[in-house]
Each structure stands twice: as structure tokens, then as C-alpha cells.
C-alpha positions in Angstrom: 115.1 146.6 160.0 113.6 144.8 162.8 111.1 141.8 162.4 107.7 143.7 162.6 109.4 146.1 160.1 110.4 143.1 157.8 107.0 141.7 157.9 104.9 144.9 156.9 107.4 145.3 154.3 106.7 141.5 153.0 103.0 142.7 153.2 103.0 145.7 151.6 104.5 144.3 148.7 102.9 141.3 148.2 99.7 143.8 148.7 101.3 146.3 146.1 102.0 143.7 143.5 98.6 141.9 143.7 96.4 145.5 143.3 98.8 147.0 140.7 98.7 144.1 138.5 95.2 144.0 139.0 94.9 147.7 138.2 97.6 147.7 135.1 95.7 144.2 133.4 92.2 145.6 133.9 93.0 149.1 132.2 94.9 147.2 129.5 92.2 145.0 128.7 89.8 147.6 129.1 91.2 149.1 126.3 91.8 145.9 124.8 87.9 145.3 124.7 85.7 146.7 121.8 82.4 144.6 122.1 81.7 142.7 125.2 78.1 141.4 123.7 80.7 139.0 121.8 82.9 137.9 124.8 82.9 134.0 124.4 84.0 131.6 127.2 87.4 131.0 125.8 88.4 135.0 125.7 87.5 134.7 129.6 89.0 132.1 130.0 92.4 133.5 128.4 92.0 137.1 130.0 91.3 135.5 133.8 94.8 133.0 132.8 96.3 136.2 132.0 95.5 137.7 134.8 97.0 134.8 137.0 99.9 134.2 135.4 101.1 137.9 135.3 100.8 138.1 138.8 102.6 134.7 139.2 105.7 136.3 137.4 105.7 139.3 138.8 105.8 137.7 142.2 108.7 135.5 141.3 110.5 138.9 139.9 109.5 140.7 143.3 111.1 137.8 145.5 114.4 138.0 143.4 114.7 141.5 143.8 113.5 141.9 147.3 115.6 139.6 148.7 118.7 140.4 147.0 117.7 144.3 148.1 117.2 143.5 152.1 120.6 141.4 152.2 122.3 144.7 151.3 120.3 146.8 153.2 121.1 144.8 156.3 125.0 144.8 155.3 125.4 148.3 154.1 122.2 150.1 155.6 121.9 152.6 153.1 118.9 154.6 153.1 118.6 154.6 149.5 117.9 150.8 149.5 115.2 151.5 151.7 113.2 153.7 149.1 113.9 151.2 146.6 112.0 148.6 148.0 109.3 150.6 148.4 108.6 151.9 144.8 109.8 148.0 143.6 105.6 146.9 143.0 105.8 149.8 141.4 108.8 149.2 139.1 107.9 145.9 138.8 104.0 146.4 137.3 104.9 149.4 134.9 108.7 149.4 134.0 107.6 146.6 131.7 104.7 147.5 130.2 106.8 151.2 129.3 108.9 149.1 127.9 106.7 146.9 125.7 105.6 150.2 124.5 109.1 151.6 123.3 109.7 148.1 121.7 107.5 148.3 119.3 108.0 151.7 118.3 110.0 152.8 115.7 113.3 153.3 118.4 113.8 149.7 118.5 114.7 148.8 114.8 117.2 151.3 114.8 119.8 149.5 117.9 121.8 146.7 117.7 121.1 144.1 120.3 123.6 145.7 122.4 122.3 149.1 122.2 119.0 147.5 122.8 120.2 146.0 126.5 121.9 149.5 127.5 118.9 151.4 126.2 116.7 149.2 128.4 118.5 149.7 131.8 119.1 153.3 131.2 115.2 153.2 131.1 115.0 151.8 134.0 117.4 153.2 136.1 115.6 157.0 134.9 111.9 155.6 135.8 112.9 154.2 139.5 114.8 157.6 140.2 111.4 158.9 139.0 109.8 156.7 141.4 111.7 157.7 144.5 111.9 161.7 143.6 107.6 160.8 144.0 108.3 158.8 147.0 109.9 161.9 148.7 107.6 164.7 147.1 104.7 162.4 148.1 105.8 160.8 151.9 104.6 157.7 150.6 107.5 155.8 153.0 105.5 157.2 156.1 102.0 156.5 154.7 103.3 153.2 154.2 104.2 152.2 157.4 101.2 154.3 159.6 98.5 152.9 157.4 99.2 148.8 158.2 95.1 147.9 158.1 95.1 149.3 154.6 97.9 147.6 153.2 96.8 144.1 155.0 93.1 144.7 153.7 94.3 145.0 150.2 96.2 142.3 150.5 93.0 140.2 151.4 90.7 142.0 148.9 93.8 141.6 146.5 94.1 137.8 147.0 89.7 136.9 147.4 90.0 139.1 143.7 92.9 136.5 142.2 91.2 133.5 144.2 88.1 134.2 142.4 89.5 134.7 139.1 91.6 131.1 139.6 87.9 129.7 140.1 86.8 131.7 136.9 89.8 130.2 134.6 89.1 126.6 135.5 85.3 127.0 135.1 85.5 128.2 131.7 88.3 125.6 130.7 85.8 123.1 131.7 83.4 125.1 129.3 85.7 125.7 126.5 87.7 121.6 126.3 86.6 119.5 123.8 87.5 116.7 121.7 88.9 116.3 118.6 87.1 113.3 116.2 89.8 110.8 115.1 90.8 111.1 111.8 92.6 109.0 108.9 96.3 108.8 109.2 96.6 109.2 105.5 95.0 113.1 105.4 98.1 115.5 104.9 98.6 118.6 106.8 98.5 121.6 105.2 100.4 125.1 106.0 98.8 127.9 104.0 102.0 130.4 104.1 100.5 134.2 103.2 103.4 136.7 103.4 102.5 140.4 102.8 103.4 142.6 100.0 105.7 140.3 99.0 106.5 141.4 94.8 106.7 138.3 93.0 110.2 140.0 90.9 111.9 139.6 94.5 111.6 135.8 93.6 114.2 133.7 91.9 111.7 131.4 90.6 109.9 134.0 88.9 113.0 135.4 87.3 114.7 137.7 89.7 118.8 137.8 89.6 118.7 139.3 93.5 118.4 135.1 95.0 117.6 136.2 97.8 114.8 133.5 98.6 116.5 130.0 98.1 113.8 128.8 100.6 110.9 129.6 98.7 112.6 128.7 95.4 113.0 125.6 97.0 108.7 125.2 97.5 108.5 126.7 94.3 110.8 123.3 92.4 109.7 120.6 94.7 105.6 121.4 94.0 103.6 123.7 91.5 104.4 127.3 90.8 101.7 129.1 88.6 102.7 131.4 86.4 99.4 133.9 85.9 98.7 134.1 89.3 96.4 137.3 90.9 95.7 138.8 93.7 91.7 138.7 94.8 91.9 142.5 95.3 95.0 144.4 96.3 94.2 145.1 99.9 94.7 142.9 103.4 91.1 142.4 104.2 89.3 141.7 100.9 92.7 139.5 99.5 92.9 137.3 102.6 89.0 136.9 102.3 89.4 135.7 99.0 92.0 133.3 99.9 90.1 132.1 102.9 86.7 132.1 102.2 87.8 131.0 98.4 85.5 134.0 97.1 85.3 136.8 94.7 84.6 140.0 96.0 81.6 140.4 94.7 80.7 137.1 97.3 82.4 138.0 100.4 81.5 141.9 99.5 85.2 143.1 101.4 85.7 146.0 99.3 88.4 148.1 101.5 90.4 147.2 104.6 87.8 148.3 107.0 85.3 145.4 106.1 84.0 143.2 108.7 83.0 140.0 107.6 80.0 139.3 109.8 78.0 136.3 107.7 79.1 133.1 109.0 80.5 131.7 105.5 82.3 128.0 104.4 85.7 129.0 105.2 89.0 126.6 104.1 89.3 126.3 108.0 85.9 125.3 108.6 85.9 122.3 105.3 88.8 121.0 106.9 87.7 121.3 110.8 84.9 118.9 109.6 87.4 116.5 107.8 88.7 116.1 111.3 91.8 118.8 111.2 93.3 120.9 113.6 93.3 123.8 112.7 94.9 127.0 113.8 95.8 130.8 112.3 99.0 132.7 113.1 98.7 136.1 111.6 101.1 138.8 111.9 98.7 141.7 109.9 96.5 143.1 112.5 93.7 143.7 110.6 93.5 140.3 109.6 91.8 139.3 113.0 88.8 137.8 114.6 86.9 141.2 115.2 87.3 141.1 110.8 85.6 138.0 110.8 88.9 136.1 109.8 88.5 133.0 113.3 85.7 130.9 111.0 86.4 127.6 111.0 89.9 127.7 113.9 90.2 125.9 116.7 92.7 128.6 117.6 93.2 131.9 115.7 95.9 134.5 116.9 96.5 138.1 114.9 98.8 141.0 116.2 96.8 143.9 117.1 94.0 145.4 119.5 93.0 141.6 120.9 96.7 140.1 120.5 95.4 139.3 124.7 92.6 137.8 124.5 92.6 135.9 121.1 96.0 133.9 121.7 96.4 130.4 122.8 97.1 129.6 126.4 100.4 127.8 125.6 101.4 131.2 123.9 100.6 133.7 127.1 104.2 133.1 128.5 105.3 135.0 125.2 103.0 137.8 125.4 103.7 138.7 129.0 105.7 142.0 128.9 109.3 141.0 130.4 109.4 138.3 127.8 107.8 140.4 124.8 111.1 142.3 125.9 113.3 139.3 126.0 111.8 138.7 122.4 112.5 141.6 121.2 115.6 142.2 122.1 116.9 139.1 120.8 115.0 139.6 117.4 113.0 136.6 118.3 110.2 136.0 115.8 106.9 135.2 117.2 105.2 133.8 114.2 107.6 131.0 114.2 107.5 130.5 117.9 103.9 129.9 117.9 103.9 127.5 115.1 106.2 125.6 117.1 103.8 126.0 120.1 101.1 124.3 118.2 102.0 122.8 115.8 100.6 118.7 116.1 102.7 115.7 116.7 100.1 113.1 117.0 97.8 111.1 114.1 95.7 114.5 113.7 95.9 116.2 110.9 96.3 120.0 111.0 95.9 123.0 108.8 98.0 125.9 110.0 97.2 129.5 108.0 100.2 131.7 108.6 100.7 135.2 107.7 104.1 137.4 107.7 104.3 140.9 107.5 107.4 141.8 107.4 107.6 142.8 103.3 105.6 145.4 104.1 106.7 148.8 104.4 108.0 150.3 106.5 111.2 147.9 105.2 113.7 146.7 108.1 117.1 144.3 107.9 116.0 142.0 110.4 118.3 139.4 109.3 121.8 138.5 111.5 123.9 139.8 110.8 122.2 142.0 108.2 121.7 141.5 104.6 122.6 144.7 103.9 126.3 145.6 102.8 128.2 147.9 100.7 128.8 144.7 98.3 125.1 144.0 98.2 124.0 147.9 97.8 126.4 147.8 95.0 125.1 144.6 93.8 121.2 145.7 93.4 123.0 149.3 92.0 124.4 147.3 88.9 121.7 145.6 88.3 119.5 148.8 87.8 122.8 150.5 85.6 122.5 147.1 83.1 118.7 147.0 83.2 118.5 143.5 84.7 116.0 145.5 87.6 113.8 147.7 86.1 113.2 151.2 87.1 110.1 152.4 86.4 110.3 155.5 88.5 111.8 159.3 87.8 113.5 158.9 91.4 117.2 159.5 92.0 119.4 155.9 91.5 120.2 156.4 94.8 117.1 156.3 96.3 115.8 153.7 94.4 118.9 151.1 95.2 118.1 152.1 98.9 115.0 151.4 98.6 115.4 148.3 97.0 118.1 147.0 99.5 115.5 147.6 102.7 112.7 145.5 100.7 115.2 142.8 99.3 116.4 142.6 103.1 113.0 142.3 104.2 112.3 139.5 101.6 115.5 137.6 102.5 114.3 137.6 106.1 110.6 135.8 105.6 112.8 133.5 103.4 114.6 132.3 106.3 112.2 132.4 108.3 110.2 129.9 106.2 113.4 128.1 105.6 113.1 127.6 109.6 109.3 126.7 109.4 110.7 123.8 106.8 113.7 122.5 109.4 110.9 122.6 112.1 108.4 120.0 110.5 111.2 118.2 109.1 112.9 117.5 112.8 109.1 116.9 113.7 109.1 114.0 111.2 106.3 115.8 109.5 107.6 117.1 106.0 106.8 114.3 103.9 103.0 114.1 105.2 102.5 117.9 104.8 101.9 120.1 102.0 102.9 124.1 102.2 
């Protein structure tokens, strides 16, 4: 490869990278978008950082790669090489994003971590033959190298686009910073802790002989448990507005999951925002989200779902970009957590952190490591049932039932350690005696 060769190459992919990042975040957020009337300065402002800082790691990935693919093309001069650094902006943008996708499907819950990695490369290694059986069908090697004032005008159309959205992002953080008013040292934080579906016979302070939540038993001892306590209205959108907004449903009107909560109300957020708090929502139940009408009153509110993008906090974009939603995922990393430690505050502010987990709600996984679920605890939860100790109120088969059971109780004993984590987290903070969960 001689030097003009070397430089078009270093051209065309810089050029690739910059348009097909472009390309793949516009489509995504695109899709991402449901109501652009509402579009405030901070979701620009987080979309244009997005933008940026995908590009910045893809670039960084790009070099790695490239680099470590020219020195053995120069060595070995394989032809195969050659291709490969062709399709890379293209492996680079999309392999992630496909794998994102598989992640979160159903595939992923059922491989070890292990199985996970090999799963992963096989992936890849099938997409970039993909890649270079359309290189060939398509000439695009040729149409590379004949067509050098398209690639270096799309490299400058490609970089004016970023530069301009670099100049977007720090005109809109100007727009969107503010300060905090100071606030008495002596006002506790609060964590308002919301896990999903969560039955309260699954609970060793309410009775259950499973123990499978010492960490919640443990809230439960050391402040008030109430023993005739009930749900606003068994479903996510009107219960949480009940909670939140401290309303029946005859106030807040949420009568089914599909209720969007337009009428700006006195939220729990919004009392304590006034007080002087931070405050900030971490919500793992999509539907439990901005576009509900769920963001009154939070500095910062983040919920899984359709605007996962555009509603999270700027700290928290290095997590949602797709090699390390990959990483995450993999490893069984929870995000929930992660964030809280994100944002969680340090200094003489008080904050109020609303957090909800999801993870008791069906469809049941073991999440836990290693996993909850044995043959000694199966057979566990099965004599309970045979002496009566767990009810069954069903005409199922035992052995569906104990299955059942084991999935949810695993599922249970997960959030438990989970909050067990959130507790060691504010403790090494030097925060647990001037916070209330």
C-alpha cells in the first residue's frame, strides 16, 4: 500500500465513520421522537452530546482496528485484510447497534457470560463476512478508490455537520445550567425505592419462610413497616401516580396504563425541589416515563423505553452507547444502580432520588451470581407447598407451581441485593445516617 493509497484509505474512513454515525443516530432518534412540539433545550442538548460522543468512540475503535489491520496487511499482504478495512465504518456503526438489539431480547437471559462473549464474536465474525460477500457483489473496493472528491467532500460536509452540532451542545448547556439554592444541612435525603410486582408473601418481614430479602428485612426492622398497606390501583401508571402525585384516582384520573398525565400537578418531586433538593428519578418500567407525565418536579428523570436517549443524564450517555450497553450486559451489569451512583450528591444538598426496579415482574429471570436457583432450593420452595407453609391457591401441577415460584423468588432475591448494594453505596458515601429509604 503506497502513501497516496494509505491516505485515501485514512480518508475514506474517517469520511465513512463521520456519515454513518450520522446516518445510524439520526434514524434512531427519528424513531426515538414522538412529539417534537415538546422538544425542550435539555433533550437537544443530550441528543447533539449524543451525537458527539458516539462519533468520538467510534473513532477511537476505528484507529484501534485500522492500525492493528494495516500492520498486517503490510507484513502478510493478504488480500483479505484489504476488504476488511474497507467494510470496518461499516462494522464499526451497525455491528453494535445489532447487537444492542439481540441483548435485550429474550436470547440473552438464556447464556452464561461465557456463552454470551462466544455468541457475540460469532455475530460478528458472520456480519463482516456479510459485509465483504457485498463488497464483492457490489465493487464497492473500486468505487472507493475512483470516486476520491466524493469521499473527501463527505468528509468535509461530515465534519461542518459534527462542528455545528459541537456549537449546538454548548449553546444549549449554556441554556439548560442553573443553580441550585443552598439549603439547610439538617434536611435528610430521601430514596423513594418502588420495585415492581413485588408480592409482599416473598417478604420475611411480612411472614414468608423463603428469606430471601434480608436486605429489605433489614429497612423493614430499622424504620416503620405497615401492616395494611394498598396499592393505589393495581397497574404501573395509575399506582406510581398515586405514589408520586400522592393522589387517589379519582384526582390524578390514571385509570389504565395508557394514561398520560398532562395537568401540571404538586408532585413529591416538585414539594421537595422547592425545599431546596436535588432531585432525580431512575426508573426501570418504561411506561413510567416523561412522555406519561411522570418528570414533574426532577431535575433529572431517566426511564427505560422509547426516550431512554434523549431523557438521560449527560454523565449517564457513556452507559447507553451501544459497545458499552454490550459490555453491561454481558457482565449482568445493573444500570439502575450505576446511575444512582452517577448522581447520587456528595455535597450539603439534599437529594431525593425516586427509583424503580422491575425485575419482579414477569417474565421471571435468575439474575443473581451465581444463581439462586438449585436443586436444594427447588426442593426447598417444593416442601414448603407439600406442608402448607406456601399456599397454593391454584389447580396447577406442583411442578409448575414450584417452578414458578423458584423464577419469581429468584427475581425477588436479586432486587434484594441489589438494594443491599444501594445501602453499602450511601453508607461508603458517608450518607446513611442523614438519609431516609
Amino acid at each position: 500500500m503506497n502513501k497516496n493509497n494509505k491516505i485515501l484509505t485514512i480518508i475514506y474512513l474517517f469520511a465513512s465513520i463521520m456519515i454513518l454515525n450520522f446516518i445510524i443516530c439520526s434514524v434512531l432518534f427519528i424513531f426515538n421522537i414522538d412529539d417534537l412540539t415538546s422538544f425542550s433545550y435539555i433533550e437537544i442538548r443530550n441528543i447533539t452530546f449524543y451525537f458527539i460522543i458516539s462519533l468520538f468512540y467510534n473513532l477511537i475503535l476505528l484507529s484501534l482496528l485500522a492500525v492493528i489491520i494495516m500492520l498486517l496487511y503490510n507484513k502478510y499482504k493478504i488480500s483479505l485484510l484489504n476488504k476488511i478495512i474497507i467494510v470496518l465504518p461499516f462494522f464499526i456503526v451497525i455491528v453494535p447497534h445489532v447487537l444492542v438489539w439481540i441483548a435485550y431480547s429474550s436470547i440473552d437471559s438464556r447464556m452464561s457470560v461465557f456463552g454470551k462473549v462466544l455468541f457475540n464474536m460469532c455475530i460478528c465474525v458472520v456480519v463482516m463476512s456479510l459485509f465483504i460477500f457485498l463488497l464483492k457483489l457490489t465493487k464497492f473496493d473500486q468505487l472507493k478508490f475512483n470516486k476520491t472528491k466524493i469521499i473527501k467532500q463527505i468528509l468535509k460536509i461530515s465534519a461542518a455537520a459534527y462542528i455545528g452540532l459541537l456549537f449546538l451542545f454548548f449553546i444549549t448547556l449554556i441554556a439548560t445550567s442553573h443553580r441550585y439554592a443552598e439549603n439547610k444541612a439538617s434536611s435528610p435525603n430521601i430514596i423513594l425505592i418502588v420495585v415492581d410486582a413485588l408480592r409482599k408473601d416473598f417478604i420475611g418481614a411480612y411472614g414468608s419462610p423463603l428469606n430471601i430479602a434480608p436486605h429489605i428485612d433489614y429497612l423493614a426492622e430499622s424504620g416503620v413497616i405497615f401492616e395494611n398497606a394498598f396499592a393505589g390501583y393495581p397497574g404501573s401508571v395509575p399506582g406510581h401516580a398515586s405514589i408520586l402525585f400522592g393522589e387517589e384516582i379519582e384526582e390524578h384520573k390514571a385509570m389504565d396504563n395508557n394514561f398520560t398525565i398532562v395537568e401540571k400537578k404538586e408532585s413529591i418531586a416538585r414539594i421537595l425541589k422547592s425545599q431546596g433538593y436535588y432531585t432525580y428519578g431512575i426508573c426501570q418500567n418504561p411506561i413510567i416515563s416523561r412522555q406519561s407525565g411522570f418528570s414533574q418536579g426532577f431535575d433529572f428523570y431517566w426511564s427505560w423505553g422509547k426516550k431512554f436517549i434523549s431523557n438521560a443524564p449527560i454523565p449517564c450517555y457513556f452507559y447507553i452507547l451501544p459497545i458499552n450497553q454490550i459490555i453491561f450486559k454481558v457482565l449482568g451489569i445493573d444500570l439502575i444502580n450505576t446511575y444512582f451512583k452517577i448522581l447520587v450528591k456528595r455535597d450539603k444538598q439534599p437529594f431525593f432520588c425516586f427509583i424503580n426496579y422491575l425485575y419482579c415482574h414477569s417474565p421471571y429471570h435468575d439474575y443473581s451470581k451465581p444463581r439462586w436457583i438449585t436443586k436444594e432450593r427447588i426442593k426447598k420452595v417444593q416442601d414448603l407447598y407439600e406442608s402448607s407453609n406456601l399456599p397454593n391457591e391454584t389447580d396447577w401441577p406442583m411442578e409448575k407451581v414450584v417452578k414458578i415460584t423458584a423464577d419469581y423468588a429468584a427475581s425477588v432475591c436479586y432486587v434484594d441485593s441489589l438494594i443491599g448494594c444501594l445501602i453499602n453505596d450511601i453508607t461508603k458515601k458517608d450518607l446513611i445516617k442523614d438519609t431516609l429509604t
